[in-house]
ZADO-1210 file (C-alpha; in nm, 4 decimals, padded with zeros to 6 digits):
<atoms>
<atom x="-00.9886" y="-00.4633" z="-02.0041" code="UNK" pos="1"/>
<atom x="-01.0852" y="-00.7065" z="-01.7234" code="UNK" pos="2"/>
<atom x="-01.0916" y="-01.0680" z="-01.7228" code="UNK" pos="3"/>
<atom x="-01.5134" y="-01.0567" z="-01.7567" code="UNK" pos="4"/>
<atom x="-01.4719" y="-00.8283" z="-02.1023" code="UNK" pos="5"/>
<atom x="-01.5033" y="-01.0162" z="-02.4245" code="UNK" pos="6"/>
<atom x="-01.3773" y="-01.0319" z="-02.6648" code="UNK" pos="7"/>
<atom x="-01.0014" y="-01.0891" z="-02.5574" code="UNK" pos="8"/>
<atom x="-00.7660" y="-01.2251" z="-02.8085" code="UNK" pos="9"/>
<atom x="-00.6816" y="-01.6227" z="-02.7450" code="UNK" pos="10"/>
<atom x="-00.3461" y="-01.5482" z="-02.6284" code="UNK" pos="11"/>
<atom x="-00.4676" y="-01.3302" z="-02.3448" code="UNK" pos="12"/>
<atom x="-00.6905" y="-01.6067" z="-02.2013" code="UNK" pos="13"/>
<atom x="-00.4056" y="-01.8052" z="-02.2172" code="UNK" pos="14"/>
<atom x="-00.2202" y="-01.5689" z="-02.0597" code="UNK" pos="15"/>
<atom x="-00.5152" y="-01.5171" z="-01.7740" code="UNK" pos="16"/>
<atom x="-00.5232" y="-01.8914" z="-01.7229" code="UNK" pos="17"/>
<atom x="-00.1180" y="-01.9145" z="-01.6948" code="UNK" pos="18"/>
<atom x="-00.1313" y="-01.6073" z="-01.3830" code="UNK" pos="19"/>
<atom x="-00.3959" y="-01.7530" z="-01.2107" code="UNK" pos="20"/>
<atom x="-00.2306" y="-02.1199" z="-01.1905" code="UNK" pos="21"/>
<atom x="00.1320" y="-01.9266" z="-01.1317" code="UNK" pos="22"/>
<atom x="00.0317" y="-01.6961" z="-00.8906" code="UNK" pos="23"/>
<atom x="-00.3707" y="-01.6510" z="-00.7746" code="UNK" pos="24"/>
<atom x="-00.4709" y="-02.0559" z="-00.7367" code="UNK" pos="25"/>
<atom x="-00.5580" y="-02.0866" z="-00.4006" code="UNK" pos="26"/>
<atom x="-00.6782" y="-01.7807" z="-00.1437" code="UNK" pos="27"/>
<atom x="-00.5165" y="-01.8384" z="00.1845" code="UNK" pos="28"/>
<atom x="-00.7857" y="-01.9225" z="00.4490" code="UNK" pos="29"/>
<atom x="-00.8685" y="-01.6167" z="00.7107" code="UNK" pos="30"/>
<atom x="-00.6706" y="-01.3690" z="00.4346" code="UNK" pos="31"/>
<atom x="-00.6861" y="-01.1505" z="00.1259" code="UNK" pos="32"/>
<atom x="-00.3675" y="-01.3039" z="00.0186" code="UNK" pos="33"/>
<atom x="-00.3775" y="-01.6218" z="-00.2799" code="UNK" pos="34"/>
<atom x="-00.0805" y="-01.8441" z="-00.4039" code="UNK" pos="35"/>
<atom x="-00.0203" y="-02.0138" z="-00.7024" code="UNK" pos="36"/>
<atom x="00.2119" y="-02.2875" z="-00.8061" code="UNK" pos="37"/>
<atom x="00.5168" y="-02.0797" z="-00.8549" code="UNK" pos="38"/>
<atom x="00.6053" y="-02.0367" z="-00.5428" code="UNK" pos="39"/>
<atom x="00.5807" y="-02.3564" z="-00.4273" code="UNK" pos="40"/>
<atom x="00.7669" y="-02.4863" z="-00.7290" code="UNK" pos="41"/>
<atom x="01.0250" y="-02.2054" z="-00.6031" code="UNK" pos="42"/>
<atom x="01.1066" y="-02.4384" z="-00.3482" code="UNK" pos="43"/>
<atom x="01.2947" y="-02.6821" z="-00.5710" code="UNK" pos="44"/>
<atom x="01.6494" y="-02.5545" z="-00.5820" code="UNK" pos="45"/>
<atom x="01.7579" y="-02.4337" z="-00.9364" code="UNK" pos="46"/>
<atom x="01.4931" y="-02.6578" z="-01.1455" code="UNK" pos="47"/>
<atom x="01.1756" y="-02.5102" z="-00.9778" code="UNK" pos="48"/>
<atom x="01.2919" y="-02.1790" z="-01.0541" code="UNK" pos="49"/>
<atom x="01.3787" y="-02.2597" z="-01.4244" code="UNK" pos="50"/>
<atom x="01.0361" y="-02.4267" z="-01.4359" code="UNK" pos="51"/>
<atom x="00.8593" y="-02.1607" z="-01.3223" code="UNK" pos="52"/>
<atom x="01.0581" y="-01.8615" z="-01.5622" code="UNK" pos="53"/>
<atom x="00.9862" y="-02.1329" z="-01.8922" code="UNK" pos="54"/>
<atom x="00.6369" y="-02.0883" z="-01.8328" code="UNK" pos="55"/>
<atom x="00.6153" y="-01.7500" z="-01.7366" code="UNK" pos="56"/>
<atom x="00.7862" y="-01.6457" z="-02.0286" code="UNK" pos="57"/>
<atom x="00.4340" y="-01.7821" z="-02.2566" code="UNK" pos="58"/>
<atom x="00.3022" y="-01.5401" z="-02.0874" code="UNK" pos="59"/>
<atom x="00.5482" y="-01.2846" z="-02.2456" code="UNK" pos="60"/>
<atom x="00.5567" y="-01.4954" z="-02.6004" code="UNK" pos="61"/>
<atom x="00.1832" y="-01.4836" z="-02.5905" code="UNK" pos="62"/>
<atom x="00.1887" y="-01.1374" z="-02.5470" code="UNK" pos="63"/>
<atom x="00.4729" y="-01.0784" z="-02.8617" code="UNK" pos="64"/>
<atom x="00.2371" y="-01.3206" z="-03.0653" code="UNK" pos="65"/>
<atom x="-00.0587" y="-01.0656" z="-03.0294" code="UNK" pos="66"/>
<atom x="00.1259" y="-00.7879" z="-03.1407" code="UNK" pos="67"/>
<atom x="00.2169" y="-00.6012" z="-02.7476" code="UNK" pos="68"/>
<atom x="00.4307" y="-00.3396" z="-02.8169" code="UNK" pos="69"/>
<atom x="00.8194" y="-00.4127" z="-02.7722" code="UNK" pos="70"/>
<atom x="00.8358" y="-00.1495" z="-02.4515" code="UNK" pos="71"/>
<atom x="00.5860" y="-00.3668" z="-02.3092" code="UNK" pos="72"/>
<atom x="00.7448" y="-00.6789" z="-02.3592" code="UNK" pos="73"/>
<atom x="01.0920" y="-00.4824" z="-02.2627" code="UNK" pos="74"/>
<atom x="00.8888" y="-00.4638" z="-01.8894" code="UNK" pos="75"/>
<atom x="00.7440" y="-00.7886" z="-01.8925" code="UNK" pos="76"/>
<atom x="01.0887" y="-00.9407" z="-01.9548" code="UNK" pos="77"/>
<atom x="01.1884" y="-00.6767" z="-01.6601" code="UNK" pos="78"/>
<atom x="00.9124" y="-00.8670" z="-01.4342" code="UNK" pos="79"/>
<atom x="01.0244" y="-01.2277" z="-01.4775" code="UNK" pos="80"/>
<atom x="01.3914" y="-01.1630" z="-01.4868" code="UNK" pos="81"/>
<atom x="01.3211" y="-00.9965" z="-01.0743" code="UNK" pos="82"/>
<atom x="01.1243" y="-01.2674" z="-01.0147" code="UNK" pos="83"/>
<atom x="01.3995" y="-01.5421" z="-01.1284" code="UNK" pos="84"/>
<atom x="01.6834" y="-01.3495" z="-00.9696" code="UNK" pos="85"/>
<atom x="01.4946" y="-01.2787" z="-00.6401" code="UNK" pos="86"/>
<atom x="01.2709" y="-01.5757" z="-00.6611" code="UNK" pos="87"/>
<atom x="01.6267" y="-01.8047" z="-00.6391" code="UNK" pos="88"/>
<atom x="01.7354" y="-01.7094" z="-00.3113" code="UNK" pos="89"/>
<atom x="01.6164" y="-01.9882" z="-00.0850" code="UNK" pos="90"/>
<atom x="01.2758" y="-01.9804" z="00.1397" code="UNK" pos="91"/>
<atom x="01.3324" y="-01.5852" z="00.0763" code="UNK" pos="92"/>
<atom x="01.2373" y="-01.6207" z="-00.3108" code="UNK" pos="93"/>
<atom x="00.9230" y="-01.7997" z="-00.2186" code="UNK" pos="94"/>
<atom x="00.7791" y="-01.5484" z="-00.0151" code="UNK" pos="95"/>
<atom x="00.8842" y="-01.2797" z="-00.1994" code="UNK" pos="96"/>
<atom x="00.7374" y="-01.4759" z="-00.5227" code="UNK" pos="97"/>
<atom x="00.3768" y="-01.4856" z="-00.2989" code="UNK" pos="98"/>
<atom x="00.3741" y="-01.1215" z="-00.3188" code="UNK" pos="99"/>
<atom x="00.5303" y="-01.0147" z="-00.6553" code="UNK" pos="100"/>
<atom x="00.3371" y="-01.1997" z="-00.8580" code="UNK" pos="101"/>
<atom x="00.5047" y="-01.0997" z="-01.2108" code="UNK" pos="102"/>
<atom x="00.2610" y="-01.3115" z="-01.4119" code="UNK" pos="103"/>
<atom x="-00.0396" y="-01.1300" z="-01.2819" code="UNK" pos="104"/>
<atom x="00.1927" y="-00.7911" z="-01.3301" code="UNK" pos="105"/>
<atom x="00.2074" y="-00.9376" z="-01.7062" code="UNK" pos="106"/>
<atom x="-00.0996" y="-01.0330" z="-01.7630" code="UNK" pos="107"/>
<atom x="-00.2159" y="-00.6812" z="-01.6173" code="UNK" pos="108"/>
<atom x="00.0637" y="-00.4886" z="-01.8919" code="UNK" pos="109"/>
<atom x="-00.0906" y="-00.7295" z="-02.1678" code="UNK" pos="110"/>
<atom x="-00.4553" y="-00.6096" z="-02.1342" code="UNK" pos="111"/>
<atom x="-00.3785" y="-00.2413" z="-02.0894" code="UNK" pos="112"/>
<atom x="-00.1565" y="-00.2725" z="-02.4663" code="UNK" pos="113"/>
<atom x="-00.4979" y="-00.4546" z="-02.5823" code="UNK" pos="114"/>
<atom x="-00.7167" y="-00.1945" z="-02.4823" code="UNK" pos="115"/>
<atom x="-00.5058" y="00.0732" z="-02.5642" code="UNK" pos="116"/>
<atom x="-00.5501" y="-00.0999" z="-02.9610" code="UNK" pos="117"/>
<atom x="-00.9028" y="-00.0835" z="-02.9478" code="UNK" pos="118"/>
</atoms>
């Protein structure tokens, strides 16, 4: 399920809307690749990177609160807990967060466990 299929449940938009602000925002001019806030948040030493987990983990919460199966939420835990660990490591984190992008990864695990219900 895509972000253009209806109907999603209302934690999944949620969860669509959370990605795209963490990690698809803005395209980079002259490439494929886009950004998002988190890893410019990254950039703040030990708060930016709490800031950033807190709200990707309503991505995961979302996900619990529309019934995802717990192996699911097992890897989307997996997803934020590289992207905290790696994602702290100065200047390095940022990048790497440009590229991981575990709330897209998430969002991605979230639709396939809807889809699979229907």
């Amino acid at each position: 399920m895509n972000e253009d299929d209806t109907p999603a449940p209302p934690g999944l938009r949620r969860a669509r809307r959370v990605a795209t602000l963490l990690d698809d925002a803005v395209t980079v001019p002259g490439t494929n690749t886009s950004v998002g806030l988190d890893p410019l948040v990254g950039l703040i030493p030990v708060s930016g990177t709490v800031t950033s987990a807190a709200i990707a983990l309503s991505i995961v919460a979302e996900a619990i609160r529309s019934g995802v199966p717990r192996g699911v939420v097992a890897r989307m835990l997996l997803n934020v807990a590289v992207d905290v660990v790696v994602g702290s490591i100065p200047v390095i984190g940022s990048v790497f967060d440009v590229f991981w992008k575990a709330n897209r990864r998430n969002v991605r695990l979230f639709e396939r466990a809807v889809a699979e219900r229907v």
